[in-house]
C-alpha positions as CSV (number, residue, x, y, z in Angstrom):
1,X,80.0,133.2,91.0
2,X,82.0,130.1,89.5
3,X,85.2,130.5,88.8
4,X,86.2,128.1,85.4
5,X,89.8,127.6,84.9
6,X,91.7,126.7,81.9
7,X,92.6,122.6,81.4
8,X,95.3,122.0,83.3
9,X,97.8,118.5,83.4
10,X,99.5,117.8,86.9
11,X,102.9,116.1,85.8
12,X,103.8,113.2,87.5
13,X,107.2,114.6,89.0
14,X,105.3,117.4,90.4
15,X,102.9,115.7,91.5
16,X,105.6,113.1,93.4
17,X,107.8,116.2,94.5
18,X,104.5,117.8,95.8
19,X,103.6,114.5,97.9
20,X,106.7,114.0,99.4
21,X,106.9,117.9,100.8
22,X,102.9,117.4,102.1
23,X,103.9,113.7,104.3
24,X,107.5,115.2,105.2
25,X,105.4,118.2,106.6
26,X,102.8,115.9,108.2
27,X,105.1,113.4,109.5
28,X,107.6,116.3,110.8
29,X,108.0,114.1,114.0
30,X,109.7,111.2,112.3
31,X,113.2,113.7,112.3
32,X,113.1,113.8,116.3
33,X,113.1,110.0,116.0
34,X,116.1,110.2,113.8
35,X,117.5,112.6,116.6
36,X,116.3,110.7,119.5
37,X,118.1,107.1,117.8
38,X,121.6,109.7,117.2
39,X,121.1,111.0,120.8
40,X,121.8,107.2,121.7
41,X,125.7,107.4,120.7
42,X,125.6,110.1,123.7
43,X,125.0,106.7,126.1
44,X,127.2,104.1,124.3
45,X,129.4,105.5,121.7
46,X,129.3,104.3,118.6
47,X,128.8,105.3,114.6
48,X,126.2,102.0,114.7
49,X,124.0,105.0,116.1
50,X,124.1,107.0,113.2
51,X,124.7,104.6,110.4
52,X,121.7,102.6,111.8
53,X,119.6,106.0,112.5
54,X,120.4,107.4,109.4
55,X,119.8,104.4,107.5
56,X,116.0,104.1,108.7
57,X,115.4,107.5,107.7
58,X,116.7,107.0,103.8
59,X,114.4,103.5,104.5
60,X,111.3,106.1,105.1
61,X,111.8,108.1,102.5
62,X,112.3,105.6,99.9
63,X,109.5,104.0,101.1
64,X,107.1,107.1,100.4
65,X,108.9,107.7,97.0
66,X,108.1,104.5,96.2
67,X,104.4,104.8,97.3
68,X,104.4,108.1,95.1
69,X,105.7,106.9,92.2
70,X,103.7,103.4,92.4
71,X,100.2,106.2,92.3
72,X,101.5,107.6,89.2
73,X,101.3,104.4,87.8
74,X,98.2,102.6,88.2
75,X,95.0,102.1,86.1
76,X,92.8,103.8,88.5
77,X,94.7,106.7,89.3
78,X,95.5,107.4,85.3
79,X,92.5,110.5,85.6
80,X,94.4,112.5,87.9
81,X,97.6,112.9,85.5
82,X,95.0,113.6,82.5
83,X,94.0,117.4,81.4
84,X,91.4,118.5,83.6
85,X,89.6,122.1,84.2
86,X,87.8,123.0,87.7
87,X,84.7,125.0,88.4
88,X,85.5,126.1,91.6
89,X,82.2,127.8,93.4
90,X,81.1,127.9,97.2
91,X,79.4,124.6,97.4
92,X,82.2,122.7,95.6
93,X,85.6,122.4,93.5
94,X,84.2,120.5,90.2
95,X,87.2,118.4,88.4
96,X,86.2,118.1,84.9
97,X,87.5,115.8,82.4
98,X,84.9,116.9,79.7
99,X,82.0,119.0,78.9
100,X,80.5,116.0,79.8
101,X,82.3,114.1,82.3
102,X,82.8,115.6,86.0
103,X,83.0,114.7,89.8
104,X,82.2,117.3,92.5
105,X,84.8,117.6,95.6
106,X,83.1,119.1,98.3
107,X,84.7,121.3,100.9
108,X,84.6,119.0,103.8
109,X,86.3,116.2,101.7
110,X,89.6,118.7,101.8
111,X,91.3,118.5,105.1
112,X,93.2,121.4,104.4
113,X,94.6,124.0,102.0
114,X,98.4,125.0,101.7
115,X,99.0,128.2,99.7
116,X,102.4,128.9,98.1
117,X,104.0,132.0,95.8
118,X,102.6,129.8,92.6
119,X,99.6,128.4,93.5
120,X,97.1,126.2,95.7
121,X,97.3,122.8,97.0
122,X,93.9,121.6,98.2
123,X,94.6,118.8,100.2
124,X,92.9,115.4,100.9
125,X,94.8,113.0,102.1
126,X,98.0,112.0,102.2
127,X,98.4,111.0,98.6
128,X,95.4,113.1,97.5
129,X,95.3,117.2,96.7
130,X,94.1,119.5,94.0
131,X,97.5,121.7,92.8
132,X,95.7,124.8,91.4
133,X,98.7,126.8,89.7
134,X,97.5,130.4,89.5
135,X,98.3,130.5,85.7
136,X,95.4,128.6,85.6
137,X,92.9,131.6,86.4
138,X,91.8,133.3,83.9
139,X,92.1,136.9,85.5
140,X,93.6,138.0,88.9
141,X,90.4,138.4,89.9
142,X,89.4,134.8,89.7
143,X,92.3,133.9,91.8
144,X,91.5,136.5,94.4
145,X,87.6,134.9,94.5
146,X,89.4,131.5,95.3
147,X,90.9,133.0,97.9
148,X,88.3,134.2,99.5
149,X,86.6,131.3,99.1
150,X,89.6,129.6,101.4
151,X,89.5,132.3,103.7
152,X,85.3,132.0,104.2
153,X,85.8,128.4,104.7
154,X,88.7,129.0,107.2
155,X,91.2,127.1,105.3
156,X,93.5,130.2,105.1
157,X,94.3,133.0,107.3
């Protein structure tokens, strides 16, 4: 069975809030840094420690905003913001720009697959994922065939 969803357009503030949530879950280590630099006011006091520690961290962050925001922006990356459907089968997730136009994603190109209330986030890399809202599906049944999909594949529990 292939499951054919309806065109969907991933906005670029979703797509940068979506980003930001997958690195700050990834890079989850970076806060024990920010604790471990605090922790030094402990052995010489001083609000250096936190001003400095807490300025790195904004530093970070900004710096992945910016990274965001800069792929919303460029030429190459201008498909990924346009209207696009998926045929989403057991040998691949097909992004389709057309009737025509089309390029396959296999499953061992996603890394892994993060499943919220609202929909799926197939997930590439760090600046790359497929965000398949549910309202995409055509039936509840589609959505459940995804799912098993995910779960065959061991990319869901």
């Amino acid at each position: 069975m292939i499951v054919k969803t309806k065109k969907y357009k991933l906005e670029n503030k979703t797509y940068i809030k979506l980003s930001l949530l997958n690195i700050l879950k990834e890079q989850w280590w970076v806060g024990l840094i920010y604790l471990a630099l605090n922790a030094g006011a402990l052995i010489w006091p001083s609000w250096w420690w936190f001003g400095g520690a807490t300025t790195a961290l904004v530093l970070y962050v900004l710096f992945w905003v910016i990274q965001f925001v800069g792929v919303t922006q460029l030429e190459q990356n201008k498909m990924l913001f346009e209207k696009l459907s998926y045929e989403i089968d057991s040998r691949q997730v097909l992004i389709k720009l057309n009737s025509k136009q089309g390029m396959p994603i296999n499953w061992d190109m996603i890394k892994k697959v993060n499943m919220t209330k609202d929909a799926f986030m197939l997930v590439m890399s760090k600046a790359q994922f497929i965000h398949l809202p549910f309202k995409i599906f055509a039936t509840d049944n589609e959505k459940k065939f995804v799912e098993t999909i995910l779960r065959r594949k061991n990319y869901i529990k």
